[in-house]
N, C-alpha and C positions, 0 to 999 in steps of 0.2 A: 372553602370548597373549590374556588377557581385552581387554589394552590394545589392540592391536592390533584385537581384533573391534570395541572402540567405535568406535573410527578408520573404518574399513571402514563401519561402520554409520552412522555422521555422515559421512560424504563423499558415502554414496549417496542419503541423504535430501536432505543439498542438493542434490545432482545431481538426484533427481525433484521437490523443491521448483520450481529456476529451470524447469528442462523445462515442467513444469506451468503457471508462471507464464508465460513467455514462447511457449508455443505452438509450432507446427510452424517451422522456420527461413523457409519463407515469412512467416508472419505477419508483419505490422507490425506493429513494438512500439515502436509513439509513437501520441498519443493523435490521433484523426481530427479535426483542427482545422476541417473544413470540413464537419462532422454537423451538421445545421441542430439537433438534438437539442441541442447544447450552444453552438453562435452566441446571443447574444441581441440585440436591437434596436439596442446601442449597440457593438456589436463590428463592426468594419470588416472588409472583406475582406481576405486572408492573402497577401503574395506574397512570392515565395524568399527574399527582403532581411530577411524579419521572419518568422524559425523559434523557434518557443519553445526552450525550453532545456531537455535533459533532464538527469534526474537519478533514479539509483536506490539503492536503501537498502535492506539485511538485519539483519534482529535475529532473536538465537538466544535460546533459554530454554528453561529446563526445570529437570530436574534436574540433576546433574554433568555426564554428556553433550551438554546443552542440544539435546534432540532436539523441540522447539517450536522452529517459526521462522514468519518475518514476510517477505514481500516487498512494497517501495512502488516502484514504478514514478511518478514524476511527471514531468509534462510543461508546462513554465510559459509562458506566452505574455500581455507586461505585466500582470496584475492576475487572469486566470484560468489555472487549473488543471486538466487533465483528467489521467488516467493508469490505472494498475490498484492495487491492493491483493490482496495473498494472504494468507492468516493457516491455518498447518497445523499444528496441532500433531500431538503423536505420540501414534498409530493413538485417533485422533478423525476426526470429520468436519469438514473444514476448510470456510474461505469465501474464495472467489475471485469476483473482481469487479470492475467501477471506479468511478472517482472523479472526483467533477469538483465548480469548485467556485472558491473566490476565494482571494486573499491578499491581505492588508493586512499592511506593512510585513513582520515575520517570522513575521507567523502565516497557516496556511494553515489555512481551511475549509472542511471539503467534505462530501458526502454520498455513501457507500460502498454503491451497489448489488450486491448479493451472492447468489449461490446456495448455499443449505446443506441439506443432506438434501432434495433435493428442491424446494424452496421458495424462492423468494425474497425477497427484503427489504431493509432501507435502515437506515444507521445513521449518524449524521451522527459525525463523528472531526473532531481539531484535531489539527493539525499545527505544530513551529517549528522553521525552517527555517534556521539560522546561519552560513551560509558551508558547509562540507564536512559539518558535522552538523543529524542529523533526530532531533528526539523528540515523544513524542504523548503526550496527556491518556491516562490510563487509563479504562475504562467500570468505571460498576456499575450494580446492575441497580435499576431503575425499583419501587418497593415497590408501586404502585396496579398496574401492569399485568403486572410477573414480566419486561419486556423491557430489553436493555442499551441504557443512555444513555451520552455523554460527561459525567465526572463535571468541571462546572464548575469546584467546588472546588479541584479537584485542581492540584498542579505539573505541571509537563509530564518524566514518570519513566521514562517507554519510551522506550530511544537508540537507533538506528539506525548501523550503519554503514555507512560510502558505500560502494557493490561499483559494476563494469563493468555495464552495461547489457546486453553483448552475450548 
């Protein structure tokens, strides 16, 4: 019985998870290659023949039930990056937002614009990218100011697994 109620309760969190992240079925959920907001001087203009490449990625965590989860929506287009990031854990107040941003060879960096309790803010995350698998530097928090950085030190410890986009 109690198994069965985690069950139930992990399906429906993913379920409000992706909902959340990916928006009403109108929405476009590929990143707006043509936002002059993320063109920059040396980016050429975009025609049907040259679509960036998507790819999306879920990581669960937590405790036993792993009711923390992660969604990365990226959208790659040769050397830049835009997409979304969602990060919800269980009954916290999550951050949803996106990303945009560069990749060199299999690393990707970017800068995670986000809404949290009201507020928004910016956190710059690394990303490495391997063929079918995604994992990210873990943050700690910044000791002069109390805010989360990308811990340079770090391996790259947080996996991701590839999911449908739709």
């Amino acid at each position: 019985m109690i198994r069965n109620l985690t069950t139930n309760i992990l399906v429906a969190t993913v379920g409000m998870f992706l909902y959340a992240c990916n928006g009403t079925p109108q929405t476009k959920k590929h990143a707006n290659w043509a936002d002059s907001t993320f063109l920059t001087d040396t980016t050429t203009a975009i025609d049907s023949s040259n679509m960036p490449i998507e790819n999306c990625f879920i990581h669960l965590d937590g405790s036993s039930v792993r009711k923390d989860s992660s969604f990365v929506n990226l959208s790659i287009l040769g050397n830049k990056v835009a997409g979304k990031y969602c990060w919800i854990p269980f009954e916290k107040d999550s951050r949803t937002g996106s990303i945009a941003g560069i990749k060199k060879g299999d690393t990707i960096d970017v800068v995670w614009s986000f809404m949290q309790e009201g507020m928004k803010d910016t956190l710059r995350t690394v990303f490495l990218l391997q063929g079918n698998n995604l994992k990210q530097k873990p943050y700690m928090v910044n000791k002069k100011n109390g805010r989360q950085i990308t811990n340079e030190q770090a391996a790259f410890t947080i996996n991701y697994q590839k999911t449908n986009c739709d």
